[in-house]
Each structure stands twice: as structure tokens, then as C-alpha cells.
N, C-alpha and C positions, 0 to 999 in steps of 0.2 A: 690746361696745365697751370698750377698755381704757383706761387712764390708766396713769401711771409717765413712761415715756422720751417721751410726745408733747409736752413742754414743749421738749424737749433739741430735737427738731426745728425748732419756732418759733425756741426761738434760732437755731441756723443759719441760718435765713431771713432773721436781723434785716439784716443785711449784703447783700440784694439787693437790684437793681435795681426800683422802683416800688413798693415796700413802704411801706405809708401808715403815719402818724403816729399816727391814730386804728381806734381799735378798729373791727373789721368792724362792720354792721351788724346788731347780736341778731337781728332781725325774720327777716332773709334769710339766718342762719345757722340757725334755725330751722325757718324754710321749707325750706332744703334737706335740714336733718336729719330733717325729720319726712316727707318724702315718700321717702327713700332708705330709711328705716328702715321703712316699710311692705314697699318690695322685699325689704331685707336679710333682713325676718320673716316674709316668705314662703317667701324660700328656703333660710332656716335653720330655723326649726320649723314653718315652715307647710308645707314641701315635703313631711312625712309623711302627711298625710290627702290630697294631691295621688297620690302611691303609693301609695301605701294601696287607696282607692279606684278609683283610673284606670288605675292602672298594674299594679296586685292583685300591688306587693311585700307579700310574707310579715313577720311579725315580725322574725324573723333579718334578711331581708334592708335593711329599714329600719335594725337598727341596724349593719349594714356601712353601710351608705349613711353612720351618723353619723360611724363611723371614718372615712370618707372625708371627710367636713367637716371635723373634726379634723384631718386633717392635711393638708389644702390651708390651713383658716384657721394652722399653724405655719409654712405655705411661705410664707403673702403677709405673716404676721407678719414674719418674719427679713427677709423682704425689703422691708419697709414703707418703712427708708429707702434702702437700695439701687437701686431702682429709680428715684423721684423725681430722686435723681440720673443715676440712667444718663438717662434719656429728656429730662434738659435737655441730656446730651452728645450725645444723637442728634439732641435739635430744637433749635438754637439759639433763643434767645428765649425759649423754654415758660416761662409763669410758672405759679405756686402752682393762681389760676383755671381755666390753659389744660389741666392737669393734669388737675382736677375734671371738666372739658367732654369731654378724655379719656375718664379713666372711666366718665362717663355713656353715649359712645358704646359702650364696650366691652362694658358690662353690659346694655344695653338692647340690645344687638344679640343677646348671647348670649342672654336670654330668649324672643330670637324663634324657638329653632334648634327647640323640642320643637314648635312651631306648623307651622315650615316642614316638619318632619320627615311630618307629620301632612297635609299640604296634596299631598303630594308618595307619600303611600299606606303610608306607614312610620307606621301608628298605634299603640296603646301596648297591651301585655299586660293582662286582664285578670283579677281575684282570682280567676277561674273557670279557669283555663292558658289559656282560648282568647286568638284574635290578631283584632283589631282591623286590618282592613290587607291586604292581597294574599295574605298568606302570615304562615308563623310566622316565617322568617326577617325579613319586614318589619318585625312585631312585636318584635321581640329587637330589632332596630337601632332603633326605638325606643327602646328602654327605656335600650339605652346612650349614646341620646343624651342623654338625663335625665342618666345619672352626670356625663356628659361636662361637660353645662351646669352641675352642681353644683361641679365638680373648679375650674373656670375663675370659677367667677362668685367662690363663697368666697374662692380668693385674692386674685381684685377688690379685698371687701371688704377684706380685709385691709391691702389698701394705701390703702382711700379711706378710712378713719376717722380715721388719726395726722392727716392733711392737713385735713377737717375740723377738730378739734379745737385745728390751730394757728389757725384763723379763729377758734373761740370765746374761747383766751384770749389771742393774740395780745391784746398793750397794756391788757391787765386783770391786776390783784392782788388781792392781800388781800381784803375784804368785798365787793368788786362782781365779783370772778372767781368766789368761792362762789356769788355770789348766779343769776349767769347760769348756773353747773353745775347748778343745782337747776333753776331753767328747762327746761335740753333735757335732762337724766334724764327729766324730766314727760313734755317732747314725745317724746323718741324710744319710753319706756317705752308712752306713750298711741296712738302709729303702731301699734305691735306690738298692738296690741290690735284697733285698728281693722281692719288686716290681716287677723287671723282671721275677725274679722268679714263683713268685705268678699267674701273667698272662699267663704263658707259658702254660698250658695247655686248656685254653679257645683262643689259636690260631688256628686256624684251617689249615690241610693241603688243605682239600680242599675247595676253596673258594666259589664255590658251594653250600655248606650249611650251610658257614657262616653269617646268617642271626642274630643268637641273639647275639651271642659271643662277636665279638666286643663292640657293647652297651651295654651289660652286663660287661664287663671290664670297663668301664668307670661308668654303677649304682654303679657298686662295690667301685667305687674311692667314688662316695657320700655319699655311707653306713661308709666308712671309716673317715670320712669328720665329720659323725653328732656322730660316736663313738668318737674322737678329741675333738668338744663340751662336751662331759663329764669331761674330764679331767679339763676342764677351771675353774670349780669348790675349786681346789686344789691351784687356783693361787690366786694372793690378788690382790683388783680391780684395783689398780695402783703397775707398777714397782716400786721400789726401787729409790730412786735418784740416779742419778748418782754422782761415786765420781771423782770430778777429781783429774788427779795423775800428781804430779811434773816429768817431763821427764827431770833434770836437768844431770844426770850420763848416758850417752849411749856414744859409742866406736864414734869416729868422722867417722867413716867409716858408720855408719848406715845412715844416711841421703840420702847417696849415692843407698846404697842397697835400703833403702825405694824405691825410683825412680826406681831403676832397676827390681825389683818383683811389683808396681804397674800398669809396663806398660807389663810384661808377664804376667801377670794374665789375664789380656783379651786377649791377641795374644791365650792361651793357651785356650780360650773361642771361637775364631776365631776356633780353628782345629776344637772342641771337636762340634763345632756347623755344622760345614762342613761334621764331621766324622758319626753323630749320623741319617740323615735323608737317608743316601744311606747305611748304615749297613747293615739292611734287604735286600736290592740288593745285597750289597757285600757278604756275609755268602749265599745268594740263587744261588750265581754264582759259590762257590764254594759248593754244593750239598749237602747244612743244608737246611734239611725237615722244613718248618711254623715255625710247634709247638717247635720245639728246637732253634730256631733262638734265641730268646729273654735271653737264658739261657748262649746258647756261645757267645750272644754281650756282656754279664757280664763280658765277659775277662778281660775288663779295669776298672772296677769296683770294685772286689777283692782286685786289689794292690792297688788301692784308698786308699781303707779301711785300709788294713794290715799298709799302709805307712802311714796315719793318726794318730795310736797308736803309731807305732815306733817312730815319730816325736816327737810323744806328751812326751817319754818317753827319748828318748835320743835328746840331745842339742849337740852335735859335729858340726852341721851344723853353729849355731849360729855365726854370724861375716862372715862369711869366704866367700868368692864370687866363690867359687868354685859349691857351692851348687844355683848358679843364673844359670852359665855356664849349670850345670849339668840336671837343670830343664826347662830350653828353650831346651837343647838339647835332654831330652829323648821324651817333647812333640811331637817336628817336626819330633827326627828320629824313633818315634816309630807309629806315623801316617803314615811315609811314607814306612814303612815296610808292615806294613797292611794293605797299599791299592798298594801297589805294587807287592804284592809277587804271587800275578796270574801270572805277567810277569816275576820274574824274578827267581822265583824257580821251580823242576819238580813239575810237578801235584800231585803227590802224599803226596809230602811233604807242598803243599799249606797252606791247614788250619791249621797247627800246626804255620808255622811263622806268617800265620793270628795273631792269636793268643797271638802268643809271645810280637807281635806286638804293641797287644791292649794294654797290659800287661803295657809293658815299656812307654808307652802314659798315662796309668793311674798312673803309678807312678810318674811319671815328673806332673802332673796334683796336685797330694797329695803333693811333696814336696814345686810346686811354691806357691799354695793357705796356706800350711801353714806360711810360709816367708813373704808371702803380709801381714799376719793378724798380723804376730809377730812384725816384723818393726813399722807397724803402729803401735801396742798400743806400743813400748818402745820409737819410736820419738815423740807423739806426739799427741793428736787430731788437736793441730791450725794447724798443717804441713800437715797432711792428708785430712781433711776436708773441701771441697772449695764447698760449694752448690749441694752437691753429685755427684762429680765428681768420684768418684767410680763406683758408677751405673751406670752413666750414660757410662761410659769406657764398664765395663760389659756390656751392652746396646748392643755398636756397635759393640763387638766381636760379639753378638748373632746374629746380623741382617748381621755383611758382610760373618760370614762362610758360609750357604746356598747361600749367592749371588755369592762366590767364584765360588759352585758350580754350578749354573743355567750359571755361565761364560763358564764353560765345558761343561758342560749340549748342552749347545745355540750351541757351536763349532761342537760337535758332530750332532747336529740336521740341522745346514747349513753346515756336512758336510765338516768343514771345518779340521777334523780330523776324522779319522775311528772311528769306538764303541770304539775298544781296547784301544785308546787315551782318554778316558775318566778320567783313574786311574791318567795315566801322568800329563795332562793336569791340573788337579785338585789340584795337588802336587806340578807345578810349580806355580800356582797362590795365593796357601798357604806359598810357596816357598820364594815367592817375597815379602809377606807380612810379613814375619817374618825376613828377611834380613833386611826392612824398618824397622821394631821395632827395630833389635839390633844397627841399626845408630841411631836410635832415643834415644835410652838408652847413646848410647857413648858419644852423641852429649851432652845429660842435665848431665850425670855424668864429662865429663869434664868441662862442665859449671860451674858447682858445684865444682867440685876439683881447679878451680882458682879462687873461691870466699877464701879468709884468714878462715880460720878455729879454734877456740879455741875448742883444745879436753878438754872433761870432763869426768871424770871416767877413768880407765881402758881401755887402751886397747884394743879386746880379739882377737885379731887379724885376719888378713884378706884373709888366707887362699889362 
């Protein structure tokens, strides 16, 4: 879920017909967001143990699969506010809600195709090459009916979150817009969790008779989809206008941080997309059965959440560049723990640093995203907002982390390193890429720190 240019949207809203005074409803902006974001997390990381498993793609192939979310979530970014508008010039009247109500048909419909597909004798390939289904041909039409629903639903997403988001802060500023931001991080982070959850028992160990299961994990995502639509009832037809907020009092040091957490928020999007399509491989190498997979990839998901509320609740981080250092560093070095630790700890003690691993990865993950969102709303919307250059950042972290890995992937399949080089391999290419972001950081923060600077406000120092 991104931030930057979804403020820029609510404004343009301010000026429509039925647009209420008062802020939406928290309660029913939450409700909506935590029941979409159980879909959303299914069919963005949870769809790999769904293939994995059912559909018995290969390593490689899951992380094409993630390039392909990558660059459908870049199409419905660009397009996030392009379309809003087209489809009120094709539906007269359509407001902000009927929009949402939209959406909800379109994605709930499309999570029914792997079902229908399946009902209809086109059942999904299995980890073993056999076909589930009349034939292998049936099988294969399958499988690309998966892609299909992946290509279509991501862009979905991508246009239903900016719209979202102008319902949260539509008619909110300063300490009560922070204060609801912290709220739905919790919930939507606590969905994605649930999600994994929830799936875990329609994984199947054996791939063999995973014929419904899968496609039923994904109706289930629709049924979820048209319960969402209910809620939409509790919202008012238009967000709130937005209000803007004078950013004249921020520490002269924020400008700088702004820069330094909008360019690790996507590096950190870069791991997190590299990390999530070879999990299921990773956790199956290390002797987690299917159906538990989904539950211990939650590892990094938990301290998401935990570290979401603590942020929201304690400010010590505020100002201080300690907390930039600390969350580039737990990303990388708790990525590189947990895909390292086949090699470099006894077997026995493996999946516990797995683990620990994911752990300190989803923590650095919860502290950089909250710091990206803080900075930007105290600098500024003109400072942050440049034609959604946010999403579009988020964009490319989604599309190069699975490229990173198809880079190891490709090395390993010419060979040109053993299987066992896989983990390494993958680690130095993420490696390299997060070296290049902290030049990149140093590079525009010193640019910045010889531009003359008038402080205004306070201090709060820079840790």
C-alpha cells in the first residue's frame, strides 16, 4: 500500500458532488480495509504456496510469476488516477463509493475464474508434471488461468488502494490523520497475517489431490471481496475534502530524512519481493510440511504488526537518523539471515534463525514504512508528490526483486553456480542493490545539505 500522491487525489475530489463535510467513518474504513487486505495478501504473497503446492510451479517459475505482479501492480499504479476518471466519463453519476462497489465486483468475480476453470475439467498442474483434469492440455489452461487472474486482479489493486486512502484521510490533519494512519498499518498489516493463516489448512501436503483447494483459496478471496461490498454502505458517497496543512514548523533535518526513507522503502520492497516467491522453496528445504508452510512464512509478518502499534505509540524514533540506518539494516541483514542460514548454521538449529531472520526483516520493514509516511505528511505534500512518483518507486522495487531472482535462478540453470549458490547468489544481487541505494541516499542527502537551509521550528534532533 503506497502513500505520496494519494493526498493529491482527495483534493481533486474536494470539489465533487455529495462529498461530506465529515470525515468517513474510521470503523467502516477499516472494515473495508481489513477484509480487502486479507484478498490483497493472498493474492500477492500468499498466491506462492497456492502454486507451489496445487499448481506444482517450480522456484523459477513463482518468481516470473512475481515479475508479473510487478509489473501489472506498475500498470494499475500509472493508472490509479486515470481510470477513476475515465469510468466517471463513461458512467455518469459514479461516485468515489460506486467506484469501490466496482471494484469489489471485478475482483471478486475474477477470483472465481481458477474455481470455475476447475468445475468445468481444466484442473491445475501438479509439483509432480502430472495434470489434474481431462488432459495435459486442460492442465496448462489452467495454470494460465492463474497467471491471467494474477495480471488483472493486481492492477485491480492498484487502483483500489489511492481511493481507499482518500476515505482515510479525507477531512483529517495533523495529530488525528497520524493517529488513524497508525490504526489501519495495524489492521491492514494484522489482515495479511490472518490471511496466511486462514489458508493454511486448505494447502495441501499432497499435491496429488490438490485439485479443489487451491481454487477454492482464491473463491474464498471473492466471497471476501462481495462481504467488503457490504461495508461500503457505512461510507458517504464522496471522501471528505482534503484539508491541507501548513508544513511551515518541521526540524531542518526532515527534508533530508524524507529522501532517505522514500528511497528505502522500495529497496525494502526490492528484498521483501525477492523474499516472498522462493519462501515456499525455502521453508520446504528446510522440512516444513505444505500445509504449515504459510503459517511459519508469517515469521516476518508478526513483528510487522507488533512494530506498527509500537511506532504508532512511541515517537523516540522521530528526527533522529539512527532509526533510517537501523531500518535499511534490519531489512538486508535479516533477509540475508534467512536465506542464508541453510549454509551457515548446523542443520538442526536451521529454521529457528530462519525464522529469527524473517523476524528482524519484518521489523526493519514496519519501522522504514512508518518513517516514509511520517516525513512525508510533516514535509509536505508539494515536496513529496511529483506525479506519483511514489508508486511508481514501489512499482520497481516489486518488478526488480523477483528479477533479482530469475538473475540466480538463470545462474544456477546455466550452471554457472551449483543449486547451493542459489541462496548466495541471490543475496549478492540484493546486495548490490542496496549498496547502490545507500550511494544514492548519500549522494541527494548531501546535495541537499549544501543547499543553505532556513530551520524552522524546533530542533528535535538527529540522533
Amino acid at each position: 500500500m503506497a502513500i505520496g500522491s494519494d493526498s493529491d487525489a482527495s483534493h481533486h475530489r474536494a470539489t465533487l458532488p455529495g462529498s461530506s463535510r465529515s470525515p468517513a467513518p474510521i470503523g467502516a474504513v477499516i472494515a473495508f480495509t481489513m477484509l480487502n487486505s486479507v484478498g490483497t495478501a493472498t493474492v500477492t504473497n500468499g498466491i506462492y504456496y497456492i502454486t507451489d503446492s496445487g499448481y506444482g510451479f517450480t522456484r523459477g517459475l513463482n518468481l516470473g510469476l512475481g515479475v508479473t505482479i510487478g509489473a501489472s501492480y506498475i500498470a494499475g499504479a500509472a493508472l490509479a488516477w486515470r481510470v477513476p476518471a475515465w469510468l466517471r466519463s463513461v458512467i455518469p453519476g459514479l461516485t468515489s463509493r460506486g467506484m469501490l462497489l466496482l471494484l469489489m465486483a471485478l475482483m471478486g468475480a475474477v477470483c472465481l475464474i481458477p474455481m470455475a476453470l476447475v468445475l468445468s475439467g481444466f484442473g491445475p498442474l501438479t509439483s509432480q508434471g502430472q495434470v489434474e483434469g481431462r488432459a495435459g492440455t486442460a492442465g496448462m489452461v489452467g495454470v494460465v488461468g492463474v497467471w491471467g487472474v494474477i495480471v488483472v486482479y493486481s492492477a485491480l489493486s492498484g487502483v483500489l488502494w489511492p481511493v481507499v486512502e482518500s476515505f482515510l484521510s479525507g477531512g483529517r490533519r495533523g495529530e488525528g490523520l497520524r493517529r488513524v494512519m497508525g490504526w489501519w498499518n495495524v489492521s491492514w498489516a494484522g489482515s495479511a497475517l490472518m490471511a496466511q493463516i486462514l489458508m493454511s489448512p486448505l494447502v495441501k501436503d499432497d499435491p496429488q489431490t490438490a485439485v479443489f483447494e487451491p481454487a477454492l483459496i482464491l473463491a474464498a478471496t471473492g466471497v471476501i471481496h462481495a462481504a467488503a461490498a457490504l461495508v461500503l454502505a457505512r461510507l458517504p458517497r464522496e471522501p471528505a475534502p482534503h484539508e491541507d496543512e501548513h508544513h511551515g514548523a518541521h526540524p531542518a533535518d526532515y527534508p533530508r530524512l524524507l529522501i532517505t526513507f522514500r528511497l528505502l522503502l522500495p529497496m525494502g520492497y526490492v528484498v521483501l519481493s525477492a523474499l516472498a516467491p522462493i519462501l515456499a522453496w525455502l521453508l520446504e528445504s528446510l522440512g516444513v510440511p505444505d500445509r504449515e508452510r504459510p503459517v511459519y512464512g508469517a515469521a516476518w509478518i508478526v513483528p510487522r504488526v507488533i512494530m506498527f502499534w509500537v511506532l504508532s505509540r512511541w515517537h523516540g524514533w522521530e528526527g533522529r537518523w539512527w532509526a533510517a540506518i537501523a531500518g535499511g539494516g534490519l531489512i538486508v541483514g535479516g533477509f540475508g539471515v534467512a536465506l542464508l542460514a541453510p549454509i551457515l548454521v548446523p542443520e538442526q538449529g536451521t529454521l529457528v534463525i530462519t525464522l529469527v531472520g524473517l523476524g528482524v526483516f519484518g521489523t526493519g520493514m514496519a519501522l522504514v514504512y512508518t518513517a516514509a509516511i511520517y516525513y512525508a505528511m510533516e514535509v509536505g505534500r508539494s515536496q513529496v508528490a511529483a506525479g506519483g512518483t511514489h508508486e511508481s518507486l514501489i512499482g520497481v522495487g516489486y518488478l526488480l526483486g523477483p528479477m533479482c531472482g530469475l538473475a540466480a535462478e538463470s545462474a544456477v540453470a546455466l550452471r554457472i553456480i551449483p543449486p547451493s549458490g542459489f541462496g548466495p547468489a541471490l543475496f549478492g544481487v540484493v546486495g548490490v542493490l542496496a549498496l547502490g541505494t545507500t550511494l544514492v541516499v548519500i549522494r541527494r542527502v548531501w546535495k541537499l545539505s549544501s543547499t543553505p537551509v532556513v530551520r524552522t521550528g524546533e530542533d528535535r534532533g538527529g540522533g
